[in-house]
DSSP file (Angstrom, degrees, kcal/mol; ACC not computed):
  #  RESIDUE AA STRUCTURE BP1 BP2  ACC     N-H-->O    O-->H-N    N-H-->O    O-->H-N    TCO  KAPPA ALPHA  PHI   PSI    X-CA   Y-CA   Z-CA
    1    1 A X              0   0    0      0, 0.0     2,-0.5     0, 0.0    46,-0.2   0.000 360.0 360.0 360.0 141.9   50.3  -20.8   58.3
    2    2 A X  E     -A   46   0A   0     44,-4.6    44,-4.1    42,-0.1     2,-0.6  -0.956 360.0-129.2-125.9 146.9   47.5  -19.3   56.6
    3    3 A X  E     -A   45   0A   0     -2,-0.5    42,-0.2    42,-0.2     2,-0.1  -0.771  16.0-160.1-115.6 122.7   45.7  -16.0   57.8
    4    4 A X  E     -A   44   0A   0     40,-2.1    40,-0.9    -2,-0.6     2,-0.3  -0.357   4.8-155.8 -82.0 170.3   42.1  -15.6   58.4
    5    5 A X  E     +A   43   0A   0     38,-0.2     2,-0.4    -2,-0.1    38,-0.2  -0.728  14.7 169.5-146.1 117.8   40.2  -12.4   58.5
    6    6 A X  E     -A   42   0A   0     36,-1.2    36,-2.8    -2,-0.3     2,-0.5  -0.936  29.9-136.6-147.7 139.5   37.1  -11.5   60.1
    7    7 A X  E     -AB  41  68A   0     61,-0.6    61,-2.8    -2,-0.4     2,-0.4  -0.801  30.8-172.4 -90.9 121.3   34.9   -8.8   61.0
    8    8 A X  E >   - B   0  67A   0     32,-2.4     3,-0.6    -2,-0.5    59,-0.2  -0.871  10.2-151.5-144.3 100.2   33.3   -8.8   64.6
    9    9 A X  E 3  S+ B   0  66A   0     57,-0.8    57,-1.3    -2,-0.4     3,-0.1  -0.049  71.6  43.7 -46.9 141.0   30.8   -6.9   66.5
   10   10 A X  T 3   +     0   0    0      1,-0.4     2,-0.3    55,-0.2    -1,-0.2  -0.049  66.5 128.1 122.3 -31.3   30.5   -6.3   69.8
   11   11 A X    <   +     0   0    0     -3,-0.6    -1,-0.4     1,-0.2    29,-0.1  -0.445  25.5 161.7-141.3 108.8   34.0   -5.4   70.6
   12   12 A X        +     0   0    0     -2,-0.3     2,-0.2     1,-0.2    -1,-0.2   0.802  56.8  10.3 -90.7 -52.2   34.0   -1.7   72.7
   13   13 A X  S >> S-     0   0    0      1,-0.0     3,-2.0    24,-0.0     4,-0.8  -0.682  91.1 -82.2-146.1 171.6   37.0   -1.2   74.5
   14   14 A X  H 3> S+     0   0    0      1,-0.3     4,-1.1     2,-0.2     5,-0.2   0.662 119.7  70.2 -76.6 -19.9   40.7   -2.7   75.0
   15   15 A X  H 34 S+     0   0    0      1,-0.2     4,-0.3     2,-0.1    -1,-0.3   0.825 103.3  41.9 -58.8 -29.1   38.9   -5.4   77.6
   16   16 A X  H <4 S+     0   0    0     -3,-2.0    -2,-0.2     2,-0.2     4,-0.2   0.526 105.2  59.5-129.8  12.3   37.3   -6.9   74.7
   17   17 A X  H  X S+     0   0    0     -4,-0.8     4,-2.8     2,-0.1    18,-0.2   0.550 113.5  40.8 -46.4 -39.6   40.1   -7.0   72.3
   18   18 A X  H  X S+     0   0    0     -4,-1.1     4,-1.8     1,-0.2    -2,-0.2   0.781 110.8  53.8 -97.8  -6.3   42.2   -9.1   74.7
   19   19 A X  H  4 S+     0   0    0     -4,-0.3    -1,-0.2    -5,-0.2     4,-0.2   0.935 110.1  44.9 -69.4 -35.1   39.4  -11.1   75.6
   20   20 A X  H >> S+     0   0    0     -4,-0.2     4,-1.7     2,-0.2     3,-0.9   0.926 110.9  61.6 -72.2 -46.6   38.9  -11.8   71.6
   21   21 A X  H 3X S+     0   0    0     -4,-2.8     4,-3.6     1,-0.2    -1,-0.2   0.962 113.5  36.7 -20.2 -66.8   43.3  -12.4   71.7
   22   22 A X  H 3< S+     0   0    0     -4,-1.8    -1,-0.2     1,-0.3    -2,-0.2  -0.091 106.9  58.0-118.3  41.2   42.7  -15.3   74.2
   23   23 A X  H <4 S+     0   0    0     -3,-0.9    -1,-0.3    -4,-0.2    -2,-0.2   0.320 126.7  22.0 -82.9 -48.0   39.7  -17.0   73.2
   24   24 A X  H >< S+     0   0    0     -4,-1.7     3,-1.7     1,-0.2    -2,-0.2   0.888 120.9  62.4 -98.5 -72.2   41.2  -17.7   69.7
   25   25 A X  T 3< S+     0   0    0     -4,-3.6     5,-0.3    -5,-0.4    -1,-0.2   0.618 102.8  55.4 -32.5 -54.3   45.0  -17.3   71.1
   26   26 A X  T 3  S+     0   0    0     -5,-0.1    -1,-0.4     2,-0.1     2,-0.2   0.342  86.9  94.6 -81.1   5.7   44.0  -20.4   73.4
   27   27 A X  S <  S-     0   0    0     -3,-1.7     3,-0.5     1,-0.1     2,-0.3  -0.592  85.6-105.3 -86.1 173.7   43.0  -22.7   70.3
   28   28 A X  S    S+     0   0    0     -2,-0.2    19,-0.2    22,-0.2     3,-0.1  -0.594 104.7  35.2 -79.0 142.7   45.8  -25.0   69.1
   29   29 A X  S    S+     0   0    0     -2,-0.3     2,-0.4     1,-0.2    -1,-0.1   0.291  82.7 156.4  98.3 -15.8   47.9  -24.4   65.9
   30   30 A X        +     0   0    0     -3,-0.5    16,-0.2    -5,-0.3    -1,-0.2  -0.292  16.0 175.0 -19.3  81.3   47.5  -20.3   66.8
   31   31 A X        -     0   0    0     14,-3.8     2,-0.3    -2,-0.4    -1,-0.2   0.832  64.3 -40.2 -85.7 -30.0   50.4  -18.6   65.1
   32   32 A X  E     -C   45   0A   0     13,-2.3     2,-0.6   -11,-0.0    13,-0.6  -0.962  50.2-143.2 177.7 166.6   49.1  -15.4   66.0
   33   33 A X  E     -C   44   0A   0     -2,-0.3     2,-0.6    11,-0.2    11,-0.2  -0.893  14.8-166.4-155.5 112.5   45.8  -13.0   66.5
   34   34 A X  E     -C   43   0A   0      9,-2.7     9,-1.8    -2,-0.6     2,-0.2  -0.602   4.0-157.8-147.4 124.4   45.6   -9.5   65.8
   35   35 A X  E     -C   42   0A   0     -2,-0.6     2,-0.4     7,-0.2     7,-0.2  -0.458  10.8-175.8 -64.5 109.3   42.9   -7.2   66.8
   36   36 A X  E   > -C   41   0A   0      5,-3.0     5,-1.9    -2,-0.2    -2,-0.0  -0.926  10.5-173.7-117.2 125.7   42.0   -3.8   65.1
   37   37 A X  T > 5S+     0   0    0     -2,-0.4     3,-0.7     1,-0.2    -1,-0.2   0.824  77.2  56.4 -73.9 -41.0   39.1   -2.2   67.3
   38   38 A X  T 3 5S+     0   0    0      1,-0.2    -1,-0.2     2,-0.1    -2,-0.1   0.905 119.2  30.7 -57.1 -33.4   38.2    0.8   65.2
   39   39 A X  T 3 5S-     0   0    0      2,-0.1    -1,-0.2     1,-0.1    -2,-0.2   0.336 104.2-125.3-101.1  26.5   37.4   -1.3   61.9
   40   40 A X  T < 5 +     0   0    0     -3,-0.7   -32,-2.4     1,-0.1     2,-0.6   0.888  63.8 145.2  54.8  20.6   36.1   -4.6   64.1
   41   41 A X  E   < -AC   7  36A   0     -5,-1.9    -5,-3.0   -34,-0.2     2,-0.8  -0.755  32.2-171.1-106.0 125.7   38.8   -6.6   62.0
   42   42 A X  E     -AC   6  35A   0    -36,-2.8   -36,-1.2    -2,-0.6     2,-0.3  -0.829   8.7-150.9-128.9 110.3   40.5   -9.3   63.8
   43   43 A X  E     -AC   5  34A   0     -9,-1.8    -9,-2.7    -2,-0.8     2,-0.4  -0.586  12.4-170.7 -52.8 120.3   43.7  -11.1   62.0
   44   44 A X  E     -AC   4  33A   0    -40,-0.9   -40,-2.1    -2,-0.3     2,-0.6  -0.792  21.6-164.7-100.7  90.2   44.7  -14.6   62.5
   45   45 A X  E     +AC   3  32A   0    -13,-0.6   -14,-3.8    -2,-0.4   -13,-2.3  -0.636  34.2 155.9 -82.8 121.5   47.4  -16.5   61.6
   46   46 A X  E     -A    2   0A   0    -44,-4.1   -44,-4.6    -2,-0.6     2,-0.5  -0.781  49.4-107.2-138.2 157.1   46.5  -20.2   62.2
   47   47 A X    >   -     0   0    0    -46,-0.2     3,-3.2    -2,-0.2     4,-0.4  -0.846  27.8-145.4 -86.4  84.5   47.5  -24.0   60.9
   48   48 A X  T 3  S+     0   0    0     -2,-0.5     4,-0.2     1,-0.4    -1,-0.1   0.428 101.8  54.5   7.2 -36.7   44.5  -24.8   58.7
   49   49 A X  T 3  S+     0   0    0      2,-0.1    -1,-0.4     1,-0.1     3,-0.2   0.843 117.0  35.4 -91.0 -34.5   45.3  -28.5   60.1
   50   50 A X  S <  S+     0   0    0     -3,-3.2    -2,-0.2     1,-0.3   -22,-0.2   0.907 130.0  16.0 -47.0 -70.2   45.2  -27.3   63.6
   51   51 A X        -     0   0    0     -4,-0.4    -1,-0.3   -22,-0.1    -2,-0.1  -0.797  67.4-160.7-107.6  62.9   42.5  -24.7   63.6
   52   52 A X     >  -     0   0    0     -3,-0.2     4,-1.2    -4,-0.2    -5,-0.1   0.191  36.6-105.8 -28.0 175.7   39.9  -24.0   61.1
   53   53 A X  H  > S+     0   0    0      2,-0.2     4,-2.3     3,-0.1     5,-0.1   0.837 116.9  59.2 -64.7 -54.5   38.1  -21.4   60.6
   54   54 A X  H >> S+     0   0    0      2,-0.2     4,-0.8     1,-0.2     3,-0.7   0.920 108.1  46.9  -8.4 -89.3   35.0  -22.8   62.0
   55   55 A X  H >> S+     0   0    0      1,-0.2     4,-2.2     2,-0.2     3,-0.8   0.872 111.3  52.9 -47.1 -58.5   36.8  -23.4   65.6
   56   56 A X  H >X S+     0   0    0     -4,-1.2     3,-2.9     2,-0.3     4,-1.7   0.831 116.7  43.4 -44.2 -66.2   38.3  -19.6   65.3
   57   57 A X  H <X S+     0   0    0     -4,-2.3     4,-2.1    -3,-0.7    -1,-0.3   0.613 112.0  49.9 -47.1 -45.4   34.6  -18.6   64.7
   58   58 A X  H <X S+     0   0    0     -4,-0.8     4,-1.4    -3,-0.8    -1,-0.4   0.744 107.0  53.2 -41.0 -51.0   33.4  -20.6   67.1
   59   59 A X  H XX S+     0   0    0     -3,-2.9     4,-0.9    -4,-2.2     3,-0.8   0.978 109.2  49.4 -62.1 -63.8   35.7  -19.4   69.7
   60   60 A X  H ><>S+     0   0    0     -4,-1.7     3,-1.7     1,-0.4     5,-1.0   0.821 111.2  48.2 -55.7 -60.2   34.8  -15.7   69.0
   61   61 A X  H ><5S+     0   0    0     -4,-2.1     3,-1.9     1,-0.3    -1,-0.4   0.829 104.8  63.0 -85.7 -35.5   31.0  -16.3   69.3
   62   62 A X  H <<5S+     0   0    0     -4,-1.4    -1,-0.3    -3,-0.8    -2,-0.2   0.855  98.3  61.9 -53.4 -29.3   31.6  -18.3   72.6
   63   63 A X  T <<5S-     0   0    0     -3,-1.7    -1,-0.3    -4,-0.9    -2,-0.2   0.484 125.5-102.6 -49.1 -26.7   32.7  -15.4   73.8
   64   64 A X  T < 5S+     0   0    0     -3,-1.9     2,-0.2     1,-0.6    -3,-0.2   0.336  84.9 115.3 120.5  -3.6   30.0  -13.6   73.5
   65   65 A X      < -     0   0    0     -5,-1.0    -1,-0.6   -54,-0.0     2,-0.3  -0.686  60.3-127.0-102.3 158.2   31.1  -11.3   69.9
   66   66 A X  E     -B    9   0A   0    -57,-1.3   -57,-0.8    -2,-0.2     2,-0.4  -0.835  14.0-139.2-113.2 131.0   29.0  -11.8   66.5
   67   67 A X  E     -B    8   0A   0     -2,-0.3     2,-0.3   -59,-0.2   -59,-0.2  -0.874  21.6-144.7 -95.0 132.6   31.5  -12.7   63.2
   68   68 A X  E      B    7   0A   0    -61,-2.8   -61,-0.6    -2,-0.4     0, 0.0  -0.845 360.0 360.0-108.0 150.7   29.7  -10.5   60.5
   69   69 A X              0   0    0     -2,-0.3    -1,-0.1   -63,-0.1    -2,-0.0   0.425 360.0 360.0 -96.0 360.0   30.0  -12.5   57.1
């Protein structure tokens, strides 16, 4: 498992932590996804072969949150 890390806007309240959970929770290869709301930093531990980074990214922004590079 390898762990991503990413910084993400948009995210107010404990509604839109777990929404950000099970948007990437709900890709395949997910080992695990953790949210921290004050610094926008959201953890992932994912199978590289599974999940890219991409897809994670993807996920988030389908959702309606901004990945800040």
């Amino acid at each position: 498992m390898n762990t991503l890390t990413l910084n993400v806007s948009g995210m107010s309240c404990m509604g839109c932590v777990n929404s950000v959970k099970n948007l990437v929770g709900a890709l395949p290869g997910i080992g695990g996804v953790r949210v921290d709301l004050a610094s926008g930093r959201v953890e992932v531990s994912h199978d590289p072969a599974q999940a890219s980074p991409e897809a994670i990214r993807a996920a988030i922004e389908g959702g309606g949150y901004q990945v800040v590079e």
